[in-house]
C-alpha positions as CSV (number, residue, x, y, z in Angstrom):
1,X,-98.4,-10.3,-28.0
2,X,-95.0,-11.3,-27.1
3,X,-93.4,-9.8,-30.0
4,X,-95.7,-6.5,-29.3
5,X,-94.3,-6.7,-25.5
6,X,-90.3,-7.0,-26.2
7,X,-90.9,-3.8,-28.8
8,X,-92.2,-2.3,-25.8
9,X,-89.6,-3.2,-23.3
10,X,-86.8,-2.6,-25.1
11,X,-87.8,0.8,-26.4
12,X,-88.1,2.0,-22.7
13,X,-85.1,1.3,-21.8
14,X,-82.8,2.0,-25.2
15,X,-84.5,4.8,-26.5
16,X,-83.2,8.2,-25.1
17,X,-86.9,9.4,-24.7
18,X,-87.0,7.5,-21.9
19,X,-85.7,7.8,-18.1
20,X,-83.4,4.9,-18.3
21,X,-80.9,6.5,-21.1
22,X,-81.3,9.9,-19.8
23,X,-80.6,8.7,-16.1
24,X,-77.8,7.0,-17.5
25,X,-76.3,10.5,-19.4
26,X,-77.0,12.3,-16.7
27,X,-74.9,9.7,-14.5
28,X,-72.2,10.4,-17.2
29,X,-71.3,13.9,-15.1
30,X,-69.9,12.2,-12.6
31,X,-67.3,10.4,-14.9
32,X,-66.0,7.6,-16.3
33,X,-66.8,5.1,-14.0
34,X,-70.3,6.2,-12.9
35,X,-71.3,5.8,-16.5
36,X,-70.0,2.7,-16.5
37,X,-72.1,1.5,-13.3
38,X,-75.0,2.8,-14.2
39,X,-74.8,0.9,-17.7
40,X,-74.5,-2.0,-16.2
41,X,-77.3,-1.8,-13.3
42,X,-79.5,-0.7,-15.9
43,X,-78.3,-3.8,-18.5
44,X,-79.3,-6.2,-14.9
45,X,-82.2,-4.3,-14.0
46,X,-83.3,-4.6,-18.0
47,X,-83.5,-8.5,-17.7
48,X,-86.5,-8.6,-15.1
49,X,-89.6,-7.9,-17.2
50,X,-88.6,-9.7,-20.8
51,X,-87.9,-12.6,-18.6
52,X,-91.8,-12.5,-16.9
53,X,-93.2,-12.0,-20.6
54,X,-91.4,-14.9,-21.7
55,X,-92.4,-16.8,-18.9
56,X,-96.0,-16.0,-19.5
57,X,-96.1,-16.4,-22.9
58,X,-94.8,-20.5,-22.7
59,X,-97.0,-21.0,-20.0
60,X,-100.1,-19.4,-21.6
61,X,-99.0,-21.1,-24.7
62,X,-98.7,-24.6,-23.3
63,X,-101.6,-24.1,-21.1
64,X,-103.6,-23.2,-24.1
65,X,-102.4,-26.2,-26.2
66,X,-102.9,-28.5,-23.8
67,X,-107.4,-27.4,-24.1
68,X,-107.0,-28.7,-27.3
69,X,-106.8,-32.5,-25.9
70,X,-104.0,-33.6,-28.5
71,X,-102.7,-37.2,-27.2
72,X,-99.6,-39.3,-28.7
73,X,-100.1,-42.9,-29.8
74,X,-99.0,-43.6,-26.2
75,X,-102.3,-41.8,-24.8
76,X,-99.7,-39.0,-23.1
77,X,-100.8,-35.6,-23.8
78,X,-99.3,-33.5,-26.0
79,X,-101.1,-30.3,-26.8
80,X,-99.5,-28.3,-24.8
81,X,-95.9,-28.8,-26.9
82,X,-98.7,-28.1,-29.8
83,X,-99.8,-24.9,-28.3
84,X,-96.1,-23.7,-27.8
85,X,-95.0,-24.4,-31.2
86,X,-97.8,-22.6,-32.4
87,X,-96.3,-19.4,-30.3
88,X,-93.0,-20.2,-31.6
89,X,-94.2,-19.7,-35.3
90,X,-96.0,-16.7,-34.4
91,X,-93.2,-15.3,-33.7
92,X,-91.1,-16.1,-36.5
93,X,-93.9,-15.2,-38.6
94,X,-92.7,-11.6,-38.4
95,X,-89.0,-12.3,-39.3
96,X,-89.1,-10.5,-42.6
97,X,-90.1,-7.1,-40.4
98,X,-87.3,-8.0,-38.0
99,X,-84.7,-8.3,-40.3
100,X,-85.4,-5.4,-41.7
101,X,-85.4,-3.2,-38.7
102,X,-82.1,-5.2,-37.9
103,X,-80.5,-4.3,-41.4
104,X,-81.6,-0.8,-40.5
105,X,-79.1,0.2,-37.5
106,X,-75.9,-0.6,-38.9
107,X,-76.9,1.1,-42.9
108,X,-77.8,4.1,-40.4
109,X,-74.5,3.7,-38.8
110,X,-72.3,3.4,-42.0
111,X,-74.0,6.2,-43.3
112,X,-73.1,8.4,-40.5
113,X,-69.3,7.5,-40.8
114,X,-69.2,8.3,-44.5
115,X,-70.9,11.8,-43.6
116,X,-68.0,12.2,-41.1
117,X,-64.8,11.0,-43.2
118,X,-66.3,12.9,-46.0
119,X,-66.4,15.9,-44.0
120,X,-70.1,17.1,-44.8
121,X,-72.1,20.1,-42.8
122,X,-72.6,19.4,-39.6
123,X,-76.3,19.7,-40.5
124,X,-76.4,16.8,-42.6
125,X,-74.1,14.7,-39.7
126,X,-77.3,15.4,-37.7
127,X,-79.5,14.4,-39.3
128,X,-77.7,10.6,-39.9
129,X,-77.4,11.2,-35.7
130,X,-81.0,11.1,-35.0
131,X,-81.1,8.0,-38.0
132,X,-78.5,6.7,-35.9
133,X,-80.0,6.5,-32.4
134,X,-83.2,5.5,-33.8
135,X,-81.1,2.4,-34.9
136,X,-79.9,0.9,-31.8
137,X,-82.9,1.5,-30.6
138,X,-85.0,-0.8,-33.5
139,X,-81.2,-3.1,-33.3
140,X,-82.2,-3.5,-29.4
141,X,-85.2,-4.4,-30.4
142,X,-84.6,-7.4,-32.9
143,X,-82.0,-9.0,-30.7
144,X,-84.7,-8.9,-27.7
145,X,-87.0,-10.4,-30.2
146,X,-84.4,-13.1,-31.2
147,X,-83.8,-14.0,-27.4
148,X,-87.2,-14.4,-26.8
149,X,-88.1,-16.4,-29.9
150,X,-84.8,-18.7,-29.2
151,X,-86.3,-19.5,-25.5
152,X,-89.2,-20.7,-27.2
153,X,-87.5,-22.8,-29.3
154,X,-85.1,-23.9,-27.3
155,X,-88.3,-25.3,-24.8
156,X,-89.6,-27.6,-27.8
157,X,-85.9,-28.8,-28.5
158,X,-85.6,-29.6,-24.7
159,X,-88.7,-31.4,-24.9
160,X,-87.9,-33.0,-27.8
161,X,-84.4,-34.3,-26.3
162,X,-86.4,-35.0,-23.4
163,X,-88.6,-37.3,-25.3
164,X,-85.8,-39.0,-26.8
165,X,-84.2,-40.2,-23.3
166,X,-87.4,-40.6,-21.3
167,X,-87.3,-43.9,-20.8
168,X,-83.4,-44.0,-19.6
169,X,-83.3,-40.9,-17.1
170,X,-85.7,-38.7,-15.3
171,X,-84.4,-34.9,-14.5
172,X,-83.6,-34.4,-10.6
173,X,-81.6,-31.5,-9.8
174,X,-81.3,-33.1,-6.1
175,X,-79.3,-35.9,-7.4
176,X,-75.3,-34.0,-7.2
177,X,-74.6,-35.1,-10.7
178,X,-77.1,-33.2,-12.4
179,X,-76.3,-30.7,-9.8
180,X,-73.1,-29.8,-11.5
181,X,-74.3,-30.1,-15.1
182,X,-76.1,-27.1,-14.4
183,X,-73.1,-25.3,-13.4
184,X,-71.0,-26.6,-16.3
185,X,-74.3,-25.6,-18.7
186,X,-74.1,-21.7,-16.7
187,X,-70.5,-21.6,-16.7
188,X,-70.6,-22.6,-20.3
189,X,-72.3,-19.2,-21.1
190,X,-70.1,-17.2,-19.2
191,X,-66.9,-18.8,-20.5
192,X,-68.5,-18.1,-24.1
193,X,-69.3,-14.5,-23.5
194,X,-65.7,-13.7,-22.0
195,X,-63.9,-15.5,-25.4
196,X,-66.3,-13.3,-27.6
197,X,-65.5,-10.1,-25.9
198,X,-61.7,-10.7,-25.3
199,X,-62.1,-11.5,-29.5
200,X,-63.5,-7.7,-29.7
201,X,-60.8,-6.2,-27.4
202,X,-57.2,-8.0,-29.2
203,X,-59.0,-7.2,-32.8
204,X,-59.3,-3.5,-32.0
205,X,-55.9,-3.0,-30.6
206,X,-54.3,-5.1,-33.4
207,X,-56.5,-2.4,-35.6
208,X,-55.1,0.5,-33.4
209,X,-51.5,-0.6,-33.7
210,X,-51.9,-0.8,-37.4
211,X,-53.2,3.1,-37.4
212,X,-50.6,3.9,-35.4
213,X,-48.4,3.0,-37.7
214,X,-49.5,4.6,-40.9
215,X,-49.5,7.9,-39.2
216,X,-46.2,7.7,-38.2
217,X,-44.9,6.1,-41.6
218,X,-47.7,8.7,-43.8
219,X,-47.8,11.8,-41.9
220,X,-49.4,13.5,-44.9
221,X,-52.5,11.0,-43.5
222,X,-53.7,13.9,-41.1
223,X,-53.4,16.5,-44.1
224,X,-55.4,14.6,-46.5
225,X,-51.7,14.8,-48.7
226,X,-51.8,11.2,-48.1
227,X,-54.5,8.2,-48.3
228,X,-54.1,5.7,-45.6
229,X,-53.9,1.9,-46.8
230,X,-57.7,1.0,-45.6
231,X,-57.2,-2.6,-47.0
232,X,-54.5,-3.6,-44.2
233,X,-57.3,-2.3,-41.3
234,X,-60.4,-4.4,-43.3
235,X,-58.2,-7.4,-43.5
236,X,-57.0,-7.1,-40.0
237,X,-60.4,-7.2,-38.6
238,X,-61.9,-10.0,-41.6
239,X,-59.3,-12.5,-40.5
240,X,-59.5,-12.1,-37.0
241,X,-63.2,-12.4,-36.9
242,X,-62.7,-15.8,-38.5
243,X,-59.8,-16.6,-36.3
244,X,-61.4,-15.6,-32.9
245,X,-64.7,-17.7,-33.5
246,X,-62.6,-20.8,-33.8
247,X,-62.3,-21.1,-29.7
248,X,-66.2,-20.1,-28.7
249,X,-67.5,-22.5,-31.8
250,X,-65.4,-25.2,-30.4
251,X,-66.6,-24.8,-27.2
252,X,-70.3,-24.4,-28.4
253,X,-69.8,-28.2,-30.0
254,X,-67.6,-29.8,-27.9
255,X,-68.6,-29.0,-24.5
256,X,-72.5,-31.1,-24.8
257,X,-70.9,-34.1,-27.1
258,X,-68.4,-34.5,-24.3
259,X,-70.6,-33.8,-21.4
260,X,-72.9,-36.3,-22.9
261,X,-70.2,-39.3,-23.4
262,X,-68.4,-39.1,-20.4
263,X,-71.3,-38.8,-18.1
264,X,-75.1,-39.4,-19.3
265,X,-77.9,-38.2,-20.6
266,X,-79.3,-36.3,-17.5
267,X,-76.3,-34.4,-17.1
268,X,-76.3,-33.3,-20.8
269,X,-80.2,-32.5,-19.7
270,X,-79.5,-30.4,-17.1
271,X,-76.6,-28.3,-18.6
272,X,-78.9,-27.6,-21.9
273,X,-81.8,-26.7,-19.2
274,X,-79.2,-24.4,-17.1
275,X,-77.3,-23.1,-20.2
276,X,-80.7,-21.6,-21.6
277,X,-81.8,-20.3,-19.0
278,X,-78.5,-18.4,-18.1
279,X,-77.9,-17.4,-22.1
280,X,-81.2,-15.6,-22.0
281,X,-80.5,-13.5,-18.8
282,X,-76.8,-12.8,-20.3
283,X,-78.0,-11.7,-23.7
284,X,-80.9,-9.6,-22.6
285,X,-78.2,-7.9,-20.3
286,X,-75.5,-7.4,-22.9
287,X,-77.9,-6.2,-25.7
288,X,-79.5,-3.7,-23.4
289,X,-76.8,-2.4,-21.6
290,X,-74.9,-1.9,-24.4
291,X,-77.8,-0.5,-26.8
292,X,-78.2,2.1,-23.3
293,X,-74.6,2.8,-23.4
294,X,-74.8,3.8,-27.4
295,X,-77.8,5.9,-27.3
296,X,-76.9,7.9,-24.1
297,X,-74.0,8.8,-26.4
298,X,-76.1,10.0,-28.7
299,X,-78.4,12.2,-26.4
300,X,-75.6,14.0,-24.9
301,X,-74.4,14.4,-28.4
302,X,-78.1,16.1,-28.9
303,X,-76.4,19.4,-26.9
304,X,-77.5,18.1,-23.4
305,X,-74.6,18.0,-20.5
306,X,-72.5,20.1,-22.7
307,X,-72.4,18.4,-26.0
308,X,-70.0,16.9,-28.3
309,X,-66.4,17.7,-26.6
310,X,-67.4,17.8,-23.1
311,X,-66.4,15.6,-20.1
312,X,-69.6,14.3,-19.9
313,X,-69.5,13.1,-23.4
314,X,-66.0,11.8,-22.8
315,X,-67.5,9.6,-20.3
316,X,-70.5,8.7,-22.7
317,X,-68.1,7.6,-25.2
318,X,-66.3,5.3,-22.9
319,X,-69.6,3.6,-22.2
320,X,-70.1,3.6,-26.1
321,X,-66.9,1.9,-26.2
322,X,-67.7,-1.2,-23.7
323,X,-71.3,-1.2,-24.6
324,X,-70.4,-2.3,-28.4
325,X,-68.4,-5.4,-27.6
326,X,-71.7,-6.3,-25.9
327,X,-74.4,-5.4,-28.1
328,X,-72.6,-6.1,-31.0
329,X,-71.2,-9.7,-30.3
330,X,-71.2,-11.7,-27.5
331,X,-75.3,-10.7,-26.9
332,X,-76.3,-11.5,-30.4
333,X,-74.0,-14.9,-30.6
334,X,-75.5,-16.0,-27.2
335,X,-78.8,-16.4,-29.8
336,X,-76.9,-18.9,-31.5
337,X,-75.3,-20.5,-28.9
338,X,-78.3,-21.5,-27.0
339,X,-80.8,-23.1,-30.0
340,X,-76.9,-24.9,-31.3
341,X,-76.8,-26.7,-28.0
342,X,-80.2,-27.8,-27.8
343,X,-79.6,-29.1,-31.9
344,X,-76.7,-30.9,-31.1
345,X,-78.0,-32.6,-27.9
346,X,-80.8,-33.6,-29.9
347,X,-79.1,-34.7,-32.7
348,X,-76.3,-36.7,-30.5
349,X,-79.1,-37.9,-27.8
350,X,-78.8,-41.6,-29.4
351,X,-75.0,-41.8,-28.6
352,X,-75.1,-40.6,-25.0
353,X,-77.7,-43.5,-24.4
């Protein structure tokens, strides 16, 4: 039902069917900048009812598991951590159909940029278009699949670092301490999302720089006299993904092993607790906004609000542009980030004791 519900959700407001995307083209008209603030009202406006659905579900779950009357060797009960791990493998049941929807956008995508360097008919460009749009839309939908399935997750980790320090520290977000391991778990996701994006933004003008150059030094480039040296661009962009992931990885292992030893177990509590909460709000925004951004492109590029060529496309494409940083990285690594830290707090919990 969960699974059923975030299909839902995030087809409304990807898919350029719908009100959202086509309110947010239409807001392209008005230029650069109004495409830009409609993306991102949309992208915060987006959050609202994944997060109620997720909320329901692990309170349904655990309430559920709970009827069951499941009791440790202690007597505590424990049916409800039963009955949400139950959920969390219903989910993940389906991960053979979400992978393959995932795989689907970007063999969609690559297809379409072969059609276009290869120059074929503008019929058959589109036709790997509408294969295109229906991509980020099914794209969309895996990474607000993944999101939800890595809250649920993340709440049996929690409970099972919870478990592991219960009888050392008791979580009370009055006490200041604990206070400000919330903010360093919230800030944590922020700081992580900013190194991601900044990653996207010096790779592409390293990549833009190296373009530059060939055309200047191969003129025959834009003649087709000349081929352009495609392995410089590829290994530009191969070693810098490598290279730019050292900082955010480091930060995703560092920050709760060192949280943890200088302070205690509480704090480390209350960062993971903060840190998951703000990583799911902050990738259901990014993945959202930025699938909205993509497919608004693609609806004006359907021959609505002038078409290909226009200003309002112009605008679209700027969207496009700061949409994919989102979409593409720093919302699906946010996944990652948020079950890593609830492994390694786990794993490390005997050491902050």
């Amino acid at each position: 039902m969960t699974a059923y519900a975030f299909v839902l959700i995030t087809k409304y407001y990807t898919d350029y069917k719908h009100e959202p995307v086509r309110s947010l083209a239409l807001s392209s008209a008005t230029g650069h900048g109004t495409n830009i603030i409609a993306g991102v009202s949309l992208g915060l406006e987006s959050t609202a009812l994944p997060v109620l659905v997720i909320s329901v579900s692990i309170i349904s779950a655990y309430w559920l598991g709970q009827t069951s009357g499941l009791v440790d060797e202690s007597g505590s009960p424990t049916g409800g951590l039963f009955g949400t791990a139950v959920a969390t493998m219903g989910m993940l049941s389906t991960a053979a159909y979400v992978l393959t929807m995932d795989m689907f956008g970007p063999i969609a995508d690559n297809a379409g940029g072969i059609v276009e360097m290869s120059q074929q008919p503008e019929s058959v460009r589109e036709i790997t278009d509408l294969l295109d749009a229906v991509g980020n839309t099914t794209k969309a939908t895996t990474k607000g699949f993944a999101i939800g399935s890595a809250a649920l997750a993340s709440f049996l980790l929690f409970s099972a670092y919870m478990d592991e320090v219960a009888s050392f520290a008791n979580v009370d977000i009055a006490i200041p301490e604990v206070f400000v391991g919330g903010l360093l778990g919230s800030m944590l996701i922020f700081l992580f999302s900013a190194w991601a994006c900044s990653a996207v933004g010096r790779t592409a003008q390293e990549v833009v720089n190296e373009v530059r150059r060939q055309f200047i030094e191969r003129p025959g480039i834009m003649d087709y006299k000349e081929k352009p040296d495609y392995s410089r661009c590829v290994s530009i962009v191969a070693s810098a993904s490598l290279r730019e992931m050292i900082k955010p990885g480091a930060l995703a292992i560092i920050s709760p092993i060192a949280v943890g030893k200088s302070f205690s177990p509480l704090i480390v509590c209350s960062m993971l607790m903060f840190a998951t909460v703000s990583g799911i709000l902050m990738a259901l925004f990014l993945n959202t906004s930025g699938g909205a951004w993509d497919n608004a492109k693609k609806y004006i590029e359907t021959g609505v609000l002038g078409g290909k060529g226009s200003e309002c496309h112009k605008a679209a494409v700027t969207g496009d542009t700061v949409g994919d940083p989102f979409k593409d990285t720093a919302g699906p690594s946010l996944h990652v980030l948020i079950k890593m830290l609830a492994t390694i707090t786990l794993v490390m919990a005997p050491i902050f004791l």
